[in-house]
C-alpha positions as CSV (number, residue, x, y, z in Angstrom):
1,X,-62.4,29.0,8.0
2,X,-65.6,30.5,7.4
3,X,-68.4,30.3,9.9
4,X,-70.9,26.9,9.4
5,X,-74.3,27.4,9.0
6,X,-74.5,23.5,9.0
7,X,-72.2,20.7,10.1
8,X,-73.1,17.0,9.9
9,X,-70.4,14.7,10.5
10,X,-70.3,10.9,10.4
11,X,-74.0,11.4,9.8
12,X,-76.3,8.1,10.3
13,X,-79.3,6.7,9.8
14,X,-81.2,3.3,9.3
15,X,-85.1,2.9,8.8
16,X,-85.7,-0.2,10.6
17,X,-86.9,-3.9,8.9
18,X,-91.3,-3.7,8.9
19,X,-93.4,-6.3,8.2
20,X,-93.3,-5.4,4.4
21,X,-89.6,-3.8,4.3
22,X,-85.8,-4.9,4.8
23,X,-84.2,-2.7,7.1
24,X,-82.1,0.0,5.1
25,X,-79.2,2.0,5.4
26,X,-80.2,5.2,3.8
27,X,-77.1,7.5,5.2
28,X,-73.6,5.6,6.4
29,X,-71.3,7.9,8.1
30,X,-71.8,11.5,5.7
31,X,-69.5,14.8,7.3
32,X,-71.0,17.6,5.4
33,X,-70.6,21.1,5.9
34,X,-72.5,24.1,4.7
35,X,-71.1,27.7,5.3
36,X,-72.4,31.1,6.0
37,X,-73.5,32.5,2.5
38,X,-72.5,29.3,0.9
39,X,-75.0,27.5,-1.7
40,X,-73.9,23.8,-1.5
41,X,-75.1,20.7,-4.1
42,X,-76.1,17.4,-3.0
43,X,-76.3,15.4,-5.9
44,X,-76.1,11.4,-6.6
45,X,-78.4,9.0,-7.8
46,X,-82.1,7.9,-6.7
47,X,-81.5,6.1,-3.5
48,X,-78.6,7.8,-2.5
49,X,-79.5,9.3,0.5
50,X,-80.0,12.5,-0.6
51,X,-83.9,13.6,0.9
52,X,-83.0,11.5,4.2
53,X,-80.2,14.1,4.7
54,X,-82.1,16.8,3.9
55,X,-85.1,15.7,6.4
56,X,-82.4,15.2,9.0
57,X,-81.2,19.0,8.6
58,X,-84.6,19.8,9.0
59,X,-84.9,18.3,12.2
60,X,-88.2,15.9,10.8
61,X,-86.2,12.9,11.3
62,X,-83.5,11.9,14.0
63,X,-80.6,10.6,12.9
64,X,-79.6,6.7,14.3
65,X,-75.7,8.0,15.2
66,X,-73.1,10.9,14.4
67,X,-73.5,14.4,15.3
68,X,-75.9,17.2,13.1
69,X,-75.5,20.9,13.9
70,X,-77.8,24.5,12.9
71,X,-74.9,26.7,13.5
72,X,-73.9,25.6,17.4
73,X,-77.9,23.9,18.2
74,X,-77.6,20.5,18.1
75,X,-80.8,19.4,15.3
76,X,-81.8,16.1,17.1
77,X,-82.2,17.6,20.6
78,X,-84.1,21.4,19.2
79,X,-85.9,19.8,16.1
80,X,-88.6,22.4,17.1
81,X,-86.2,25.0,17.4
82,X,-84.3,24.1,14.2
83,X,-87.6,23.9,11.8
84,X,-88.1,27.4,13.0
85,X,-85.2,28.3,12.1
86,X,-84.7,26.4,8.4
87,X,-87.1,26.7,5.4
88,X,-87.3,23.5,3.4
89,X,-88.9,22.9,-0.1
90,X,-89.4,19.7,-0.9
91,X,-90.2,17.7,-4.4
92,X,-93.7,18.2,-3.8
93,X,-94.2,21.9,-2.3
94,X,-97.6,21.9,-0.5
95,X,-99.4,24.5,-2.5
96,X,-103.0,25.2,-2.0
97,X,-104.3,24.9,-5.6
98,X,-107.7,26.5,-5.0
99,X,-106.1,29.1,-3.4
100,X,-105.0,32.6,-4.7
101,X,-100.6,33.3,-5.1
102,X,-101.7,36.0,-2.5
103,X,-103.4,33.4,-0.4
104,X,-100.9,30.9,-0.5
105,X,-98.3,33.5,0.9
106,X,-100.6,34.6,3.6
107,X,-101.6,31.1,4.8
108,X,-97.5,30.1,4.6
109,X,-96.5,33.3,6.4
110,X,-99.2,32.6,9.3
111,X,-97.9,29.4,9.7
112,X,-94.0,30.3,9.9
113,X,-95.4,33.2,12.7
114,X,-95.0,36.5,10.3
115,X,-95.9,39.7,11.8
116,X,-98.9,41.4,9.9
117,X,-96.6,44.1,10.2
118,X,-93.9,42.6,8.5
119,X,-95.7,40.8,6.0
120,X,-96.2,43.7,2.8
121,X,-92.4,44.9,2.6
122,X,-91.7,41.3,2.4
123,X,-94.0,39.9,0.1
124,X,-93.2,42.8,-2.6
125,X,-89.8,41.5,-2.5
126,X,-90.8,38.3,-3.2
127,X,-93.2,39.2,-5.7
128,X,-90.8,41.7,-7.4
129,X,-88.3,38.7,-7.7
130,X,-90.0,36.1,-8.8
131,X,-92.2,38.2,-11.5
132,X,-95.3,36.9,-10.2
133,X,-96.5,40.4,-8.7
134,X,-98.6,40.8,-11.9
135,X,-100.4,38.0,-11.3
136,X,-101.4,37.9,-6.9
137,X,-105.0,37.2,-7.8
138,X,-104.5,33.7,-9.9
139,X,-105.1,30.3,-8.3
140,X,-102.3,28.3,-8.1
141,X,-103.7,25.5,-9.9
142,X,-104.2,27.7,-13.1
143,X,-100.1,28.8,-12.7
144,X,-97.7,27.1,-15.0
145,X,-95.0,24.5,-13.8
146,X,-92.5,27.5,-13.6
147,X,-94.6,29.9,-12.1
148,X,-95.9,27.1,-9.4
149,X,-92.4,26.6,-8.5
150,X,-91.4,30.0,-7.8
151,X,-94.6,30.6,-5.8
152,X,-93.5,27.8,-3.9
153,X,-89.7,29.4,-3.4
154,X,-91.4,32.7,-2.4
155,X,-93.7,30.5,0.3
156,X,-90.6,28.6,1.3
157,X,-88.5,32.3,1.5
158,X,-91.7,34.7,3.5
159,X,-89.2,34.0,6.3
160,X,-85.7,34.8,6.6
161,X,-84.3,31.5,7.1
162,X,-80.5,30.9,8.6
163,X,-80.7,27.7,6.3
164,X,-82.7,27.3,3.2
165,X,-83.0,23.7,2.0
166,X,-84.7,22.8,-1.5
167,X,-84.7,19.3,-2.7
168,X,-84.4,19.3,-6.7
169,X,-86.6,22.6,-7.3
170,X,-86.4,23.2,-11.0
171,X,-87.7,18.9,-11.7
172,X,-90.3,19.2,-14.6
173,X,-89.6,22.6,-15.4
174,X,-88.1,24.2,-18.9
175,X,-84.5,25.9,-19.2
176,X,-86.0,29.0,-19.3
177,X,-87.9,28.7,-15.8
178,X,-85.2,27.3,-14.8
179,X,-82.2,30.0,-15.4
180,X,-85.0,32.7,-13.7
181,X,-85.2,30.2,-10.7
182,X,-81.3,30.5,-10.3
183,X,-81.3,34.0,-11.0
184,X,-84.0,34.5,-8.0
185,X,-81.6,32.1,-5.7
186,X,-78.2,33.6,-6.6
187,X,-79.7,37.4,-5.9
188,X,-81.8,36.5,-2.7
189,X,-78.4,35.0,-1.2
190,X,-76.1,37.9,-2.5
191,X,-78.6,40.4,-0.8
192,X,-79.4,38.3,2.8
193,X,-76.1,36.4,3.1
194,X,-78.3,33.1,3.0
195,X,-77.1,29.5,3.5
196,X,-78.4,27.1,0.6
197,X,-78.5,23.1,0.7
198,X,-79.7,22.5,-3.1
199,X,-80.6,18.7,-4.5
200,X,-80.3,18.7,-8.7
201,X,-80.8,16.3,-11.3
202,X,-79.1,18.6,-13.6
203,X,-75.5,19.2,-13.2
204,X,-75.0,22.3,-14.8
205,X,-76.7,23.5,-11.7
206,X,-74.3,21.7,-9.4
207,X,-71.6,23.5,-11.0
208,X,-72.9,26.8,-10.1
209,X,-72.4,26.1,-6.1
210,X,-70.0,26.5,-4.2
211,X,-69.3,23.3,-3.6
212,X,-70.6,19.7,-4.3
213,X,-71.2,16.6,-2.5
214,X,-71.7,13.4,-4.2
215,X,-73.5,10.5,-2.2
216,X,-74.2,6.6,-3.3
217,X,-76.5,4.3,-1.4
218,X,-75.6,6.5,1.5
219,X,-72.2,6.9,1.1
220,X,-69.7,10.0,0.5
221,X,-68.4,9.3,-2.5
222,X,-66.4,12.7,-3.2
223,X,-66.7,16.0,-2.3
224,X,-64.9,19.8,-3.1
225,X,-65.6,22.8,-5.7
226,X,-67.0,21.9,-8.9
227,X,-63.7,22.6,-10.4
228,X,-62.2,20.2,-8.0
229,X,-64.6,17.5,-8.7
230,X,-64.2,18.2,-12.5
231,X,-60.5,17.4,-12.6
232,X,-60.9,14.3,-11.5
233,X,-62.1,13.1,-14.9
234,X,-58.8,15.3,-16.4
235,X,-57.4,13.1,-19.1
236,X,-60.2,10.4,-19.9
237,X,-62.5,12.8,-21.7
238,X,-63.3,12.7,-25.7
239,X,-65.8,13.9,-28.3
240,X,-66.6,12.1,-31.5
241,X,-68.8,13.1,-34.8
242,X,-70.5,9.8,-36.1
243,X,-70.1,10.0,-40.1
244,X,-73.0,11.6,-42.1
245,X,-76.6,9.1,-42.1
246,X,-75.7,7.8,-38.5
247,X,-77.3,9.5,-35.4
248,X,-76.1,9.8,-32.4
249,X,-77.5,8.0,-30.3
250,X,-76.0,5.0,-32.5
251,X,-72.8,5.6,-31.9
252,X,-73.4,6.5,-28.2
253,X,-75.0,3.1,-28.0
254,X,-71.8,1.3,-29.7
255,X,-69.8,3.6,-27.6
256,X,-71.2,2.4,-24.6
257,X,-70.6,-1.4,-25.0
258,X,-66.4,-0.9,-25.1
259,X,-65.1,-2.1,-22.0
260,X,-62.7,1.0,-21.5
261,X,-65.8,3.5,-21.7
262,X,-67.8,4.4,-18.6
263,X,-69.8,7.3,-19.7
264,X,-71.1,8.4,-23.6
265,X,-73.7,11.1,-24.2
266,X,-74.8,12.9,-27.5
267,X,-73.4,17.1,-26.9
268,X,-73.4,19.5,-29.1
269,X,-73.8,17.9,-32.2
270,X,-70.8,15.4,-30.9
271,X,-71.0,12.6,-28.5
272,X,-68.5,13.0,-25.5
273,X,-67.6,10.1,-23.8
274,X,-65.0,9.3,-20.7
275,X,-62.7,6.6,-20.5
276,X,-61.5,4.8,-17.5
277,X,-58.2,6.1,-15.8
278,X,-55.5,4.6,-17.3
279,X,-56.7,4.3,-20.5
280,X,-54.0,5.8,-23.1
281,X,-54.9,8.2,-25.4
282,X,-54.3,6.2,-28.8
283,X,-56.5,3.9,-27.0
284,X,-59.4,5.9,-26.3
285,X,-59.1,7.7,-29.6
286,X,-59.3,4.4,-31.7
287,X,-61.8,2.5,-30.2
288,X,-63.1,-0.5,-32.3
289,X,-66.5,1.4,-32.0
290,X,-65.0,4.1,-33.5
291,X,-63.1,2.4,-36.0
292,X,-65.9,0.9,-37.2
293,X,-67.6,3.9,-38.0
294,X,-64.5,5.6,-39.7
295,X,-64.0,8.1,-37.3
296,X,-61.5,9.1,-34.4
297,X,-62.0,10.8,-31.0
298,X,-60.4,14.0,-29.8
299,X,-59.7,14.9,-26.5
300,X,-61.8,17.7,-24.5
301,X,-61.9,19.5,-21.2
302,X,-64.0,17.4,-18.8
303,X,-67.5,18.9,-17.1
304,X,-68.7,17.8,-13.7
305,X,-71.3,15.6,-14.7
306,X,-68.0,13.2,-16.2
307,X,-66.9,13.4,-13.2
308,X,-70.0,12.2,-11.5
309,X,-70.6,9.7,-13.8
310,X,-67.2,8.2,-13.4
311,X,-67.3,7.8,-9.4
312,X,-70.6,6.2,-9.9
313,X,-68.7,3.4,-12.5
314,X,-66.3,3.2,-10.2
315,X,-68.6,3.0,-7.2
316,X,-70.6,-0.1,-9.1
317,X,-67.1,-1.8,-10.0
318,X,-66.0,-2.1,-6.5
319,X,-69.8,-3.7,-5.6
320,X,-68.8,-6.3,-8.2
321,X,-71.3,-4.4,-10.9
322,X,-74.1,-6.1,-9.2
323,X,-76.5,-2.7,-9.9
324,X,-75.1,-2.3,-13.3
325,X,-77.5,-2.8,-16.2
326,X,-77.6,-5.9,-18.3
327,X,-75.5,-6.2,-21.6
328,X,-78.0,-6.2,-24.7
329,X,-77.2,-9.5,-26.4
330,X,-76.1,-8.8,-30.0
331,X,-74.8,-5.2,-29.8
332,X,-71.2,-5.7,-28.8
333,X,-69.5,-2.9,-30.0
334,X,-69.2,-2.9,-34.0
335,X,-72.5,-4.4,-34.0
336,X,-75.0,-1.4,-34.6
337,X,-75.4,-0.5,-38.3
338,X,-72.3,1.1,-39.9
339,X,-75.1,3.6,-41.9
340,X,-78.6,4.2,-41.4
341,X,-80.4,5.5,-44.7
342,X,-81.3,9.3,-44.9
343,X,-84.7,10.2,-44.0
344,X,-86.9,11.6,-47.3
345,X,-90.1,12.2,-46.5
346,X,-90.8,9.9,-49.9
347,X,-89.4,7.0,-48.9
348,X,-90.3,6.7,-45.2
349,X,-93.9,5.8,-44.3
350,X,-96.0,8.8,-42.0
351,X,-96.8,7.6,-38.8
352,X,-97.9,11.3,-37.6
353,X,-99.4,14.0,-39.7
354,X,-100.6,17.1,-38.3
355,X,-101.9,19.8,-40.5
356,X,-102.8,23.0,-39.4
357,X,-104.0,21.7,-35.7
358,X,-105.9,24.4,-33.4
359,X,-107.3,23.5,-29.7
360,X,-109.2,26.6,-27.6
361,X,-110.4,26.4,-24.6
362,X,-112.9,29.2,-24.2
363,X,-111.4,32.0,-25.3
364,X,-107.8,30.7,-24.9
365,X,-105.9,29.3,-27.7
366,X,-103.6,26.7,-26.3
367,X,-102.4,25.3,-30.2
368,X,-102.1,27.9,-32.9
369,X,-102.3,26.4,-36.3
370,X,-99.2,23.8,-36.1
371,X,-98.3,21.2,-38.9
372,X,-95.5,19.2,-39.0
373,X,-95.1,14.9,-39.6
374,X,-93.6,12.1,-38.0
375,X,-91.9,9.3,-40.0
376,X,-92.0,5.4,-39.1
377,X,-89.0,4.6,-36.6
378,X,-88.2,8.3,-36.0
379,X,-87.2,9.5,-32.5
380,X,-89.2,12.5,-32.4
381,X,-89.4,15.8,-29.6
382,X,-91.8,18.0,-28.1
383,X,-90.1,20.9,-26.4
384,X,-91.4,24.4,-25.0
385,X,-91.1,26.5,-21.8
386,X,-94.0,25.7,-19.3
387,X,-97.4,26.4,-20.5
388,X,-95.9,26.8,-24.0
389,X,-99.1,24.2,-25.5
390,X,-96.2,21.3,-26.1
391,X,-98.8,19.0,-23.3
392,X,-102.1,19.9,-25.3
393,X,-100.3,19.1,-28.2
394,X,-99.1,16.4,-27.2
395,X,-102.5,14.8,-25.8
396,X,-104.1,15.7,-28.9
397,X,-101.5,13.1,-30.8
398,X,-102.6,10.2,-28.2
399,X,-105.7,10.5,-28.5
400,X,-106.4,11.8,-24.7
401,X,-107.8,15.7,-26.1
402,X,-109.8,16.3,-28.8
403,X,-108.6,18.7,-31.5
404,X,-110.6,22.3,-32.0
405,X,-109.5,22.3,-36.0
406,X,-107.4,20.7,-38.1
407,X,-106.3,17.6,-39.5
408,X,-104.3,14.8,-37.2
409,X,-103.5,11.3,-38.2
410,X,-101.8,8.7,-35.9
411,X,-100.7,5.4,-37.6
412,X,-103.3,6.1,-40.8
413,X,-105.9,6.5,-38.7
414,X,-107.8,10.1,-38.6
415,X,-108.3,10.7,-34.9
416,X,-111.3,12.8,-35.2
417,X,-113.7,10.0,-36.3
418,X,-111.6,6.7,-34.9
419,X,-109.8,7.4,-32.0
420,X,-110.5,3.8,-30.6
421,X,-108.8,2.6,-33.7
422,X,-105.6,4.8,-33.8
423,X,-105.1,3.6,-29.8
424,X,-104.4,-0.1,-30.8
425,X,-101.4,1.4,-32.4
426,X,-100.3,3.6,-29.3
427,X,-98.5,2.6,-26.4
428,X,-97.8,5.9,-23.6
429,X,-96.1,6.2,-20.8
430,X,-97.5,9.4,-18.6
431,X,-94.8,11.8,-16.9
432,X,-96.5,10.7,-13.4
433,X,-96.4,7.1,-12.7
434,X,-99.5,5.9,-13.2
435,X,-99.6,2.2,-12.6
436,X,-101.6,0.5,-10.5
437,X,-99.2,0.6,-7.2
438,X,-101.2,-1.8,-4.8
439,X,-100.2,-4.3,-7.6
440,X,-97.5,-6.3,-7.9
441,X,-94.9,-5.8,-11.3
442,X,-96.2,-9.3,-12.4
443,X,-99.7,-7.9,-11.7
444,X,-99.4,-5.1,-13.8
445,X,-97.3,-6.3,-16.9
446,X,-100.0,-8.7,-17.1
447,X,-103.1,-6.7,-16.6
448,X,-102.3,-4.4,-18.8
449,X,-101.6,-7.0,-21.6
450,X,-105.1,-8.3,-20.9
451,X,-106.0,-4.8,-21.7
452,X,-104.5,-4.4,-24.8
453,X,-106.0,-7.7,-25.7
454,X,-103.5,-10.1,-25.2
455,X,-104.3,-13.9,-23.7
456,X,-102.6,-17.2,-23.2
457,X,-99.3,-17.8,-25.2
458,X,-99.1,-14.5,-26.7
459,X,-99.5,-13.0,-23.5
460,X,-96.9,-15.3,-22.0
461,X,-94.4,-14.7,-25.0
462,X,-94.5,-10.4,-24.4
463,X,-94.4,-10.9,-21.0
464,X,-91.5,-12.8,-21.1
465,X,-90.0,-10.1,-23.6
466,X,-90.7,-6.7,-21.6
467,X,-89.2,-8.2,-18.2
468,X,-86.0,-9.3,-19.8
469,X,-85.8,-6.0,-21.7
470,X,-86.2,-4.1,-19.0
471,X,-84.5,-6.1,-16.2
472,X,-87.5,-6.5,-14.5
473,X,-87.4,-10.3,-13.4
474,X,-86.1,-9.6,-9.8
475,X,-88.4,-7.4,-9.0
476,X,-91.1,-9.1,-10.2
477,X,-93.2,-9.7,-7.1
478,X,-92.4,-6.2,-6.0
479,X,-95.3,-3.9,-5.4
480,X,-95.0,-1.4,-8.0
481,X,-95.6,2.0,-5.3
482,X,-92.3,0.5,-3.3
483,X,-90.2,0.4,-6.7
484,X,-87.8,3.3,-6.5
485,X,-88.0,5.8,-9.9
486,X,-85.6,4.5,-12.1
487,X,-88.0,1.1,-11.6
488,X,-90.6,2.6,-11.8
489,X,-90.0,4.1,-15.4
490,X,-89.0,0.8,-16.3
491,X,-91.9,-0.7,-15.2
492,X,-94.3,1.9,-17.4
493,X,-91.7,1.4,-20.4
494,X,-92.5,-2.2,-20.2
495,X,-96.3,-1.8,-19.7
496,X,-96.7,1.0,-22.7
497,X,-95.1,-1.9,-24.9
498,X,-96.1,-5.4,-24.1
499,X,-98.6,-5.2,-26.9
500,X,-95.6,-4.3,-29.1
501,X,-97.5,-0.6,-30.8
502,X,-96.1,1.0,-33.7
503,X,-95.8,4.3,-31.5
504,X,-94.6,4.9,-28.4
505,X,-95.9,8.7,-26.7
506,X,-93.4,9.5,-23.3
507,X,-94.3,12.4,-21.5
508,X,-91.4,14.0,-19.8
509,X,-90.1,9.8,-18.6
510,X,-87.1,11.1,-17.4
511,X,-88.2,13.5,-15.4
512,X,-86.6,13.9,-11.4
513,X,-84.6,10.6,-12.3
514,X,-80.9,10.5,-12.3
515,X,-78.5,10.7,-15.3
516,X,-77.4,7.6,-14.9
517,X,-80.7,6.4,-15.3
518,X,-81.2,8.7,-18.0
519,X,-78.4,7.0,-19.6
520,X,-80.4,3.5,-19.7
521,X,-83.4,5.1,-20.4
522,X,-81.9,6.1,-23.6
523,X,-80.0,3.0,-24.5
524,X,-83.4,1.3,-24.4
525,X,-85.2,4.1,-26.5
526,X,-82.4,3.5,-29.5
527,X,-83.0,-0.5,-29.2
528,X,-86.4,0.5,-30.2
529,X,-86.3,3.1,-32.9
530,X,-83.8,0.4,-34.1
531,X,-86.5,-1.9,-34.7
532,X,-89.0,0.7,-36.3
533,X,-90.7,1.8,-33.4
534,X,-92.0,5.6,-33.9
535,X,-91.1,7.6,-30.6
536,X,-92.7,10.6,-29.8
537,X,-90.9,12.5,-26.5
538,X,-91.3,15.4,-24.2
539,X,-89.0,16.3,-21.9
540,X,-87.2,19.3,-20.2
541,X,-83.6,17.9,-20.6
542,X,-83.0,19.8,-23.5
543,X,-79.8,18.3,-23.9
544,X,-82.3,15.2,-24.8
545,X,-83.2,17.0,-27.6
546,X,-79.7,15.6,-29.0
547,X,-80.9,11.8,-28.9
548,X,-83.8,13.2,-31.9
549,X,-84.4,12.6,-35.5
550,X,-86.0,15.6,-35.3
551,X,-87.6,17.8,-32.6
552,X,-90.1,20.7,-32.5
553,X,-90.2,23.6,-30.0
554,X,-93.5,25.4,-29.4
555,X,-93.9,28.5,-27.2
556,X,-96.9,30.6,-27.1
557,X,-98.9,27.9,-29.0
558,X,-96.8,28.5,-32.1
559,X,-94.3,26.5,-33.8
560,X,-91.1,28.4,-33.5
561,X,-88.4,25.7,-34.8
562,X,-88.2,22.5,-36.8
563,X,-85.8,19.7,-38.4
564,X,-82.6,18.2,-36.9
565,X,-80.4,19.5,-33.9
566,X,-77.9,20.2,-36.7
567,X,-80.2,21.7,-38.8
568,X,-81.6,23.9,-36.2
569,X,-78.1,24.5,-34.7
570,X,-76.8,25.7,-38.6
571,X,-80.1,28.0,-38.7
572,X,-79.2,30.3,-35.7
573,X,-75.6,30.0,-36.7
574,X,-74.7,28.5,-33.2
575,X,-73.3,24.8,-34.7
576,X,-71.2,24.3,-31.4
577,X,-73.8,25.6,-29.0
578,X,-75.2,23.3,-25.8
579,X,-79.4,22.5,-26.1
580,X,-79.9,25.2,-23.8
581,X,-79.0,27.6,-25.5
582,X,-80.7,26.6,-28.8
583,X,-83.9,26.5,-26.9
584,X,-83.6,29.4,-25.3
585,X,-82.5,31.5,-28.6
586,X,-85.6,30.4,-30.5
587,X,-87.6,31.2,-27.5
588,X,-86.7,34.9,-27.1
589,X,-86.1,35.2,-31.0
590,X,-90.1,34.2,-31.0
591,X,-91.1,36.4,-28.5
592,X,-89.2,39.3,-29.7
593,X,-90.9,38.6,-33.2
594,X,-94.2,38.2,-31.6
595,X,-94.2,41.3,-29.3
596,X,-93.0,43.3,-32.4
């Protein structure tokens, strides 16, 4: 057995009942182990006890019982020693905005205890790895969401630690920042045998470890090598192709309302989905869902993420279901539309038309000459690597930036000379929360109707509407900064929409929540695209990009691709490929044009 860097077993730890909070059990008896030159996952869903862990490794919190171990120093007695010994990232790095990337690394390096003498050969590294050497005099606050966190691994790294902990380091960054943040981690612990304890929201990362812990509500629900953990879902995985006119996302939707299915996602053009155990094969490849749409499903090899997504099912079965969403009255399965009617832009109203749209800032051209249109009840992306211009562009559409040049029109409206106007038709949702969080949900839902202009029955009526859409009646009285994320989206979905807008803008909503609340996120975006709402998305989950109409990707201020996932997918002559991969091919094929 190889030597532990880290050993936690029947690991504890309750945050005692406040004045204004129940006492809660955020880790119940969790044995973990991390080994020398070992990078190890911890994944699960919001709440799960995944941060309190980490903290505990770190020695900033004591645990209430079982036993926690840096190599043979016990972490609650040497939490001193321990934090000098671990480096830790957390969600929200501490970087010094004002501050220069050289300044950041001196300041962190002075307050790990760095010799002077020490410092240069190790910053180079650092530098040399992460690619930010070219760019030492920059503030932080100017750096791009990438670049910030790399600076912040390279702070976290100007110590050799024995243990390096980093909770969910690539949230809110693109697939390309993303594989060179891997890349960096995978060669820094090849070269100084380093011990890794990762957090991820994606799961293509988990698969990468080593090995893989999954925890719920602060329990271990399974643990082993990703291949391990992967065959646990052998035999109840399955792809369909919905028939030509119907998206995806509908027949994910009708997919997800069969009692035998636990899991459907749109992939690669197909929508996978995973059965419960048990279920035969002539079963799960005739489902009334599918038979309703004429088609069959075909088995496939199963990933991790089916795997995680079945335990968690399984997990909310044995509860008695009492976490699991709400059904949507009316769309049992065979009740979404058999077809929905081909898009031509001559039949379908504009919502969105951009021509030719430019916005500098001093010298700096952020948007380079970009047209494109939106249609009424599209689901519509942004996508681009950090800094790409997809957030100017974006902000110019809702009205928040003032275009340089061009042409822009949101729901009829020309937002150069009515932006007022063109707002009344917008409801957005920002990728921070940005509710009032000394409020309670009621307070909010209702203050922002009066807001939008709503009073009396009307008001009554949509407040009614958004808390029963988005299960929000228990929580009702709730202060909205104690809502945990997945509530907390909920709670801005509900608030963007009470005053029921043609268009609905979402900056990057899913962004550090789980995929399980991804998964209802999603279920509620197709309800209303189903009604005619026009949704306009960003996000960083590329394999998102699948729940589109349509979808854009911008890089360098440019528009470098255009049209459908298929249609994109059918241009690069890569119709089986995963998101990623699409986005990163017309990424490098655009800067390979551009640097020609």
């Amino acid at each position: 057995m190889c030597e532990l860097a880290l050993r936690a077993q029947r690991l504890c730890k309750v945050f005692p009942r406040t004045k204004k909070t129940e006492e809660i059990l955020a880790l119940g008896g969790v044995s973990l182990q991390v080994g020398r030159g070992e990078i190890v996952a911890l994944i699960g869903p919001d709440g799960a006890g995944k941060t309190t862990f980490m903290r505990l490794a770190c020695g900033l919190l004591r645990p209430t019982d079982g036993e926690l171990y840096l190599g043979d120093t016990p972490v609650a007695e040497h939490p001193q020693e321990v934090q000098s010994r671990v480096s830790y990232m957390p969600q929200k790095f501490g970087l010094y905005e004002e501050l220069t990337i050289q300044e950041n690394l001196d300041l962190y390096a002075s307050l790990r205890g760095v010799k002077k003498e020490l410092r240069e050969k190790r910053f180079a590294k650092l530098l040399d790895m992460t690619g930010l050497a070219s760019f030492t005099g920059r503030q932080a606050g100017r750096l791009s969401g990438g670049m910030k966190q790399k600076l912040g691994l390279a702070c976290t790294l100007v110590q050799v630690p024995e243990l390096l902990i980093l909770d969910e380091p690539t949230v809110g960054v693109d697939p390309l920042s993303r594989r060179e943040l891997w890349a960096i981690l995978k060669d820094i612990v090849e070269e100084e045998s380093l011990s890794v304890l990762v957090s991820t929201a994606y799961l293509d990362e988990a698969a990468r470890c080593d090995r893989v812990y999954i925890l719920d509500r602060g329990k271990l629900l399974a643990s082993g090598t990703p291949e391990e953990l992967q065959a646990m879902a052998e035999g109840c995985t399955y792809v369909a192709s919905p028939p030509e006119g119907v998206p995806l996302r509908i027949l994910q939707a009708s997919l997800l309302e069969e009692q035998a299915v636990l899991d459907a996602v749109p992939s690669c053009s197909q929508v996978r989905y995973t059965v419960a155990p048990g279920t035969g094969a002539a079963e799960a490849s005739h489902l009334p869902s599918l038979v309703h749409f004429g088609v069959a499903g075909k088995p496939c090899s199963p990933r991790l993420e089916d795997s995680f997504m079945l335990l968690l099912k399984e997990a909310q079965k044995e509860r008695g279901g009492e976490d699991l969403p709400a059904p949507d009255e009316g769309k049992a399965a065979g009740k979404w539309p058999v077809a929905v009617p081909q898009r031509k832009e001559d039949d379908l109203p504009v919502d969105i038309e951009v021509q030719d749209l430019v916005k500098s800032f001093g010298d700096f051209t952020a948007v380079s000459h970009i047209s494109f249109s939106v249609h009424r009840g599209e689901v519509f992306g942004l996508l681009g690597p950090n800094g790409a211009g997809k957030t100017t562009t974006f902000r110019m559409l809702c009205g928040l930036l003032p275009a340089t040049e061009g042409r822009l029109q949101v729901a009829g409206v020309d937002l150069r000379t009515a932006r007022r106007e063109a707002r009344a038709n917008i409801g957005y949702v920002a990728q921070k929360f940005s509710l009032y969080e000394n409020l309670t949900v009621r307070e909010n839902l209702l203050f922002y109707g009066g807001v939008y202009g709503l009073s009396g029955r009307r008001l009554r009526e949509r407040f009614q509407a958004v808390i029963e859409e988005f299960s929000l009646t228990e929580v009702l009285d709730t202060l909205a900064g104690k809502l945990p994320g997945g509530y907390r989206q909920r709670l801005s979905m509900a608030a963007a929409l009470i005053h029921e807008p043609q268009i609905l803008f979402l900056d990057e909503p899913t962004s550090g929540i789980d995929p399980l609340a991804r998964r209802i996120f999603w279920q509620q975006i197709t309800r209303l695209a189903a009604r005619g709402t026009t949704i306009i998305i960003t996000t960083h989950f590329m394999d998102e990009a699948e729940y589109c109409d349509r979808f854009l990707i911008q890089d360098q201020g440019k528009l470098r691709a255009l049209g459908s996932p298929r249609a994109i997918r059918t241009r690069l002559g890569m119709p089986q490929a995963d998101m990623d991969e699409v986005f990163l091919q017309v990424v490098e094929e655009g800067r390979g044009e551009a640097a020609l």
